[in-house]
C-alpha positions, 0 to 999 in steps of 0.5 A: 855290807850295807851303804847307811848313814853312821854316826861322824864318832865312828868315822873318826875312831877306825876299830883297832881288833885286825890281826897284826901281820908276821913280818918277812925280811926282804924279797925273793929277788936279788939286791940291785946295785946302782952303777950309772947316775944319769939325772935328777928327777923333778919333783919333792922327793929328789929321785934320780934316774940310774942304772943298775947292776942289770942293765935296766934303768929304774927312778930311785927314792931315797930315804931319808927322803925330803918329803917325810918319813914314809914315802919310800914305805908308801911306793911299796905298798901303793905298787903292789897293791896297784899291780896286785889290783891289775892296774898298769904300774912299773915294777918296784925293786931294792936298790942298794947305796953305800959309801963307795956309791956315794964317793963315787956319784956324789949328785946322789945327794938332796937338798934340805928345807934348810938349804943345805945338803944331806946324802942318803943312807947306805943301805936299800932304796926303792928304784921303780922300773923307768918306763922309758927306753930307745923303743917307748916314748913318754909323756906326762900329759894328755889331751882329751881328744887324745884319749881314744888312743889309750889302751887302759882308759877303763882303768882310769874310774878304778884308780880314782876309787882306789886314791879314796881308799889310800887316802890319797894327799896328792894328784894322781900321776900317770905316764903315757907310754907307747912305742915309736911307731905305735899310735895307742897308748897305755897309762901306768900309774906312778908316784905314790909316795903320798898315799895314805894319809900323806908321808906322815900317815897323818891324814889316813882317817880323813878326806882323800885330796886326790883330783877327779879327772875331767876325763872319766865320765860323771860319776853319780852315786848308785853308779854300778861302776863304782859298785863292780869296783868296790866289790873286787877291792874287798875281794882282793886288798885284805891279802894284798895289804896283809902282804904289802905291809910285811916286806917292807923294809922296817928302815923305810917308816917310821910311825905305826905301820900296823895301826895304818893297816887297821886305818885302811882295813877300816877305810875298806869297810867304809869304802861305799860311805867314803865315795857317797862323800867324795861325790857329794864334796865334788858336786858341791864344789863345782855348784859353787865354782858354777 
């Protein structure tokens, strides 16, 4: 796949002859059911931390969600394409809500933009696995002489090429996890739920929005890092993305999810073209800060 220059018309208009996918229902694991509600989350989507039927914790989304129509479709297909790709990220499961869940933990419901109260529908939610725990401590920053101590600190130029893929609209997020009396650190990635264009897969055929970490080491166009990147993203997301998009439950989007597949299908063609751009964009904007 060659790196010229093409016209800004192809760039705008992504070829729309990929194959639509058969769709499978559900998932070969079991429904979890929420039994515990122990806080609310910060941030836009209103996520609340819970415990579920098998003991474990888990952060769930619900839909419909605050902050658009896709973002709990998003978390889905940004974990496995995440996990698929050997990235740190927890696991993702379905988490059921109905009206006794509801009667029962009545902080479950969200605030509206409108100041007022909507309550989730009964029904699957997207839980991911909290990453917390008597054994781990978390944080949710870290500083850069610090980062020798990170275990997965390779994985960090990777991720930021993958937000360029997914058309990332928001800061990449990342939770440093180690245990008590341990001195490393590993980074999982989380919170996708503005991937691809955003929760209205609007933006999916422009620029990602996603922030370069001072913390990787300049990239420059020619890196072969980013070529070894590239060439294990076009090996490997067609399948993951072939199967992503089929277990998501159809309740959790709302616009074409067949077309956001042929969009990033498209973007993964481009993806050499879209980094150069990426790049250039970063390098002009620091010339006009300096």
């Amino acid at each position: 796949m060659g790196t010229s220059l093409v016209g800004a018309q192809q760039l705008i208009s992504p070829p729309e002859h990929y194959a639509q996918m058969h769709r499978h229902h559900g998932s070969h694991e079991s429904l979890l059911t929420v039994t515990t509600v122990l806080r609310a989350e910060k941030g836009g989507s209103q996520s609340r931390l819970v415990r579920c039927d098998d003991g474990k914790l888990y952060v769930v989304k619900m839909h419909p969600n605050p902050q658009g129509p896709n973002v709990l479709a998003n978390e889905v297909l940004g974990s496995i394409l995440i996990r698929g790709l050997g990235f740190f990220a927890p696991r993702w499961r379905q988490v059921t809500i109905n009206l006794k869940t509801i009667r029962v933990f009545p902080d479950l419901a969200m605030c509206t933009a409108d100041g007022g109260t909507t309550f989730p529908a009964c029904g699957v939610h997207f839980g991911s696995e909290y990453l917390g725990g008597q054994r781990y401590r978390l944080f949710d920053f870290m500083p850069k002489p610090r980062m020798h101590t990170l275990r997965n600190a390779s994985q960090l130029l990777p991720i930021y090429l993958f937000d360029i893929w997914a058309c990332h609209q928001d800061t990449r997020q990342c939770v440093y996890q180690k245990l008590q009396d341990a001195n490393l650190y590993d980074t999982f990635f989380i919170d996708n739920g503005h991937l691809f264009g955003g929760p209205t897969w609007q933006e999916v055929a422009g620029r990602a929005r996603t922030m370069h970490s001072d913390i990787i080491e300049p990239i420059k166009i020619g890196d072969p890092r980013v070529e070894q990147c590239v060439r294990l993203f076009e090996e490997r997301i067609p399948k993951l993305l072939h199967r992503a998009v089929a277990v998501v439950p159809p309740e959790w989007y709302k616009n074409d999810i067949y077309a956001l597949y042929a969009r990033l299908m498209w973007r993964l063609d481009f993806l050499r073209l879209l980094v150069a751009g990426d790049i250039l964009g970063r390098d002009h904007r620091m010339g006009s800060i300096l």
